[in-house]
SEDRENVO-419759 format. One line per field, with one value per residue (C-alpha): residue in three letters; x, y, z. Coordinates in nm, 4 decimals. Layout:
REM residues N
padren <- ALA,...
u <- X,...
v <- Y,...
w <- Z,...
END
This chain:
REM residues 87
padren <- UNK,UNK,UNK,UNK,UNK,UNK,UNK,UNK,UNK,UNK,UNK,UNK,UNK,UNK,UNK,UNK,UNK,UNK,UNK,UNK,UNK,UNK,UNK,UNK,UNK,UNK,UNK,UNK,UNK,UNK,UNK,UNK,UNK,UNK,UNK,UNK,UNK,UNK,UNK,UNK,UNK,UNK,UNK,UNK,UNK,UNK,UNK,UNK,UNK,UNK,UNK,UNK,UNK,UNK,UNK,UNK,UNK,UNK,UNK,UNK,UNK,UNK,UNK,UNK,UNK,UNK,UNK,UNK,UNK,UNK,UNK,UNK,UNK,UNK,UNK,UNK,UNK,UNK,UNK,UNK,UNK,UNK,UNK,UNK,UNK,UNK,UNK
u <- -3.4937,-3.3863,-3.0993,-2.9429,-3.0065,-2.7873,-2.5467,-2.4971,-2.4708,-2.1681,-2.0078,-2.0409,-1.9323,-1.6383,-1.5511,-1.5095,-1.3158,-1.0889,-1.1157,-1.0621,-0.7510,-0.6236,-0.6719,-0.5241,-0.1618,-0.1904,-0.1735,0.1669,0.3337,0.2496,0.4048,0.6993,0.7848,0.7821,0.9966,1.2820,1.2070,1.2990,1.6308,1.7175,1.7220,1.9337,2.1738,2.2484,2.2764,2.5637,2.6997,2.7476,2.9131,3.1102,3.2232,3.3124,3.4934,3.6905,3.7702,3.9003,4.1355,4.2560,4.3726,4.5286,4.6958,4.8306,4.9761,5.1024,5.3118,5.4666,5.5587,5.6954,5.9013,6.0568,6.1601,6.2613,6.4998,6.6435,6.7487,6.8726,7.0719,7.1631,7.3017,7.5302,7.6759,7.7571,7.8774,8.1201,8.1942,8.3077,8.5486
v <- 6.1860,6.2432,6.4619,6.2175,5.9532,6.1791,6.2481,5.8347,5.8193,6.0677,5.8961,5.5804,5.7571,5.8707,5.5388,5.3909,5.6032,5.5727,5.1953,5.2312,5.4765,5.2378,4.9254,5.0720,5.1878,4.8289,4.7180,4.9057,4.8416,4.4793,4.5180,4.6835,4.3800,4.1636,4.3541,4.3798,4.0680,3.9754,4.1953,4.0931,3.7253,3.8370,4.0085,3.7247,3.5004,3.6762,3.7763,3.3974,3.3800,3.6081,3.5072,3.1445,3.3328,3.5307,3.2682,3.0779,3.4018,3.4518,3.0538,3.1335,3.4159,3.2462,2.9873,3.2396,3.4327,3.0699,2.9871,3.3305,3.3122,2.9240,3.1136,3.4112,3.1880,2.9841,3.2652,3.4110,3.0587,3.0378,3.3928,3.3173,2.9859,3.1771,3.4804,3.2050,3.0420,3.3326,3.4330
w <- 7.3514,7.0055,7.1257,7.3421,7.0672,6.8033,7.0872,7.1199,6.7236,6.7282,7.0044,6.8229,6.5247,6.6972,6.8255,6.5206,6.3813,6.6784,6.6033,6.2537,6.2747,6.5221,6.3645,6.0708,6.2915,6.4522,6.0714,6.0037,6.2843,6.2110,5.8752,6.0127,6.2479,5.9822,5.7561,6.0679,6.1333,5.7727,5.8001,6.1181,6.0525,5.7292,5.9801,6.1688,5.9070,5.7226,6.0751,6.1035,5.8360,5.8637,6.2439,6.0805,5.7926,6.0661,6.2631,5.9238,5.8407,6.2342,6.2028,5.8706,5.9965,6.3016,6.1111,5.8374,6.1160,6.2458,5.8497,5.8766,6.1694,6.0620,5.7674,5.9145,6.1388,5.8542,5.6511,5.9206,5.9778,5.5910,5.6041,5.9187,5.7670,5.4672,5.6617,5.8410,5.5643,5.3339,5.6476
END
């Protein structure tokens, strides 16, 4: 009887150690979420930025290359009235 009653104790032993050690990898991986969590709603809040940011350049740049081209046209008018006009 008091050999099956220590063989109980060790099992119980042994179980809460199990419980323990995972309890305490529960714990981490707990604090790990939150961390990426943390990061992750960091991520998307500068990657919204940065879409609104890039969407404010590409419109800038669109325009940019129609400025351009209006120039690019006028000189090109301007040089051929004073090509003509210097014949």
């Amino acid at each position: 009887m008091f050999k099956e009653a220590e063989s109980y104790k060790r099992q119980i032993v042994g179980i809460e150690e199990l419980r323990k050690d995972r309890d305490s990898r529960v714990e981490a991986l707990r604090c790990e979420i939150e961390e990426l969590t943390a990061v992750n709603e960091e991520v998307v809040k500068t990657n919204a930025s940065l879409s609104v940011k890039f969407n404010s350049i590409e419109q800038l740049h669109s325009k940019l290359e129609d400025d351009y081209a209006r120039v690019n046209e006028h000189l090109s008018l301007a040089n051929n009235v004073r090509s003509n006009a210097e014949e």
